[in-house]
C-alpha positions as CSV (number, residue, x, y, z in Angstrom):
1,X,0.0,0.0,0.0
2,X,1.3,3.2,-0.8
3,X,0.7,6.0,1.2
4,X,0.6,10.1,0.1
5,X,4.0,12.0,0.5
6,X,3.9,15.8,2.6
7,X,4.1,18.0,0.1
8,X,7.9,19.2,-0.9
9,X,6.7,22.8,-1.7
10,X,5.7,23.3,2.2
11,X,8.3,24.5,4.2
12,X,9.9,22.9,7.1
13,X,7.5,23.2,10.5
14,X,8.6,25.9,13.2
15,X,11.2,25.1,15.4
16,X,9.6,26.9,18.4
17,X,6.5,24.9,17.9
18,X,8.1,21.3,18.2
19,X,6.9,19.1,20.8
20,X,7.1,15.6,21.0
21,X,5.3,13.8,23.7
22,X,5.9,9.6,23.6
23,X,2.5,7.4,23.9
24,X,2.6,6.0,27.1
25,X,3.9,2.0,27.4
26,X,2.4,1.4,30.8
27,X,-0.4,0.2,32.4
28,X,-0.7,1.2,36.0
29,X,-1.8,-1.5,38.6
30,X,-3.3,-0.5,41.5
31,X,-3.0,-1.1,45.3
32,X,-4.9,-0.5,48.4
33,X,-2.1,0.6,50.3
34,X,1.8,1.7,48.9
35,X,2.9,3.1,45.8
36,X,1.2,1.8,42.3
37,X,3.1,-0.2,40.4
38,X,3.5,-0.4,36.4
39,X,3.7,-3.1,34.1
40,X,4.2,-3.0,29.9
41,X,1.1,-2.7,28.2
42,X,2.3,-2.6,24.6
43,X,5.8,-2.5,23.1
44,X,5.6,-0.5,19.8
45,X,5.3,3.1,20.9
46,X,3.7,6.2,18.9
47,X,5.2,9.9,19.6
48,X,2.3,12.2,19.4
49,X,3.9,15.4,17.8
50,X,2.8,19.0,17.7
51,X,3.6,21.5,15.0
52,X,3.2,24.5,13.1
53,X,4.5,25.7,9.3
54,X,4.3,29.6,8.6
55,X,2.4,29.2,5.3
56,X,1.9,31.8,1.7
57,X,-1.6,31.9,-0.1
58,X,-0.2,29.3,-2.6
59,X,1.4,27.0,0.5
60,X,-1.9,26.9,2.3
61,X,-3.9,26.0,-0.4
62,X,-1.3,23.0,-0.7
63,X,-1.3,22.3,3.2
64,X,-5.3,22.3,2.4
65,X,-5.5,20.2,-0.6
66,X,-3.0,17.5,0.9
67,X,-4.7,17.6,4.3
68,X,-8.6,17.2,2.5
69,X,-8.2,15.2,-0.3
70,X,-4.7,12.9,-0.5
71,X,-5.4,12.0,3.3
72,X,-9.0,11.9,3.0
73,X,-10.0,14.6,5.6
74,X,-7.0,13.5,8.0
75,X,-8.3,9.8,8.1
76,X,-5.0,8.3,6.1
77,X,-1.6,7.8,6.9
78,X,1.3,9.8,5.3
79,X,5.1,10.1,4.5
80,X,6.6,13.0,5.8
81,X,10.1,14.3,6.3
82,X,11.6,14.0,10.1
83,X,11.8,17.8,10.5
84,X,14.5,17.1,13.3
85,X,17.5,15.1,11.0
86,X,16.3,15.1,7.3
87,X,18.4,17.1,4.9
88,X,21.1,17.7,7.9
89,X,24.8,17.0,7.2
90,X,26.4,13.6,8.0
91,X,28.8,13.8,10.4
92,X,31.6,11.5,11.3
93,X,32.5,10.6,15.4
94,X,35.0,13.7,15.6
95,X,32.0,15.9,14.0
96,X,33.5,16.8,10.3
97,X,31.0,16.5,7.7
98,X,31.0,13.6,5.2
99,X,31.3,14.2,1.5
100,X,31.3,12.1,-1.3
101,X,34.5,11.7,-4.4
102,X,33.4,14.8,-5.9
103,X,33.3,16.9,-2.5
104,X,29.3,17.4,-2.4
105,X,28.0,17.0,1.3
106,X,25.9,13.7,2.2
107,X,23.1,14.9,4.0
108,X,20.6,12.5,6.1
109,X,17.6,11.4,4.5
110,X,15.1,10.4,7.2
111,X,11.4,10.2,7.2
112,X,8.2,9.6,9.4
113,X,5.1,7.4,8.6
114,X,2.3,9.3,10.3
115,X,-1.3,9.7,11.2
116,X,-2.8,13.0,12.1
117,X,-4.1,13.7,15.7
118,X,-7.2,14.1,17.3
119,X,-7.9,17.1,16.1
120,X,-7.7,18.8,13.0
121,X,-4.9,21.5,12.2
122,X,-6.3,25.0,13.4
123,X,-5.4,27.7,11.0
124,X,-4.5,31.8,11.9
125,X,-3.2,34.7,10.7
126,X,0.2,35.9,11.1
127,X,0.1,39.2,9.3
128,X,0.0,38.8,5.3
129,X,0.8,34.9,5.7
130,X,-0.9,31.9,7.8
131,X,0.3,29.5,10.5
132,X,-1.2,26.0,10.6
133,X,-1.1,24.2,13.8
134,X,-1.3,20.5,13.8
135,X,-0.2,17.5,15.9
136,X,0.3,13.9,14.1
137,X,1.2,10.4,15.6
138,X,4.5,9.2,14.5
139,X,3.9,5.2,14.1
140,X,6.8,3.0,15.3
């Protein structure tokens, strides 16, 4: 099954609105008297992820037409770029960056297979251009 790609003409989401919050593992068991005590409810853990893009007319209107009709109102899954390593320099262990034989840098190519949250993305104005808030779930 193939599943739609984020859109390469958006731009990367908002540092300052990154949050990542991991699904929690656990189930808590009770007790009458002492401290509770947890035990592993499932192993493969989602990361629920909050973020926003600072979007143009034209960008929006993307952001929209990906959101509504490639992922069905939200409802499908999607490929999107891990905003925190993809398109970042390789490094080696003392921290130089890797090249290849003609000198161009090798960059990391790193991507998340997503669902959108529980709500959908909330949209305002930020003078002449618009900021879309969102959160998606970052399968495992």
């Amino acid at each position: 099954m193939s599943y739609p790609e984020w859109p390469a003409d958006l731009p990367r989401p908002e540092r300052d609105s990154y949050q990542l919050q991991p699904q929690d593992a656990r189930r808590k068991r009770g007790f009458e008297n002492g401290p509770p005590g947890y035990r592993r409810r499932f192993s493969a853990v989602a990361r629920m992820v909050s973020l926003s893009c600072i979007l143009s007319d034209h960008q929006r209107t993307l952001f929209d037409v990906f959101y509504h009709d490639d992922c069905v109102e939200g409802s499908a899954l999607f490929w999107m770029p891990d905003p925190t390593r993809d398109g970042w320099p390789l490094l080696d262990s003392n921290g130089v960056q890797l090249t290849d034989e003609l000198g161009t840098p090798l960059l990391i190519a790193a991507r998340w297979l997503c669902s959108w949250g529980d709500q959908p993305p909330i949209e305002t104005l930020q003078g002449i251009e618009f900021r879309k808030q969102f959160q998606i779930m970052v399968m495992p």
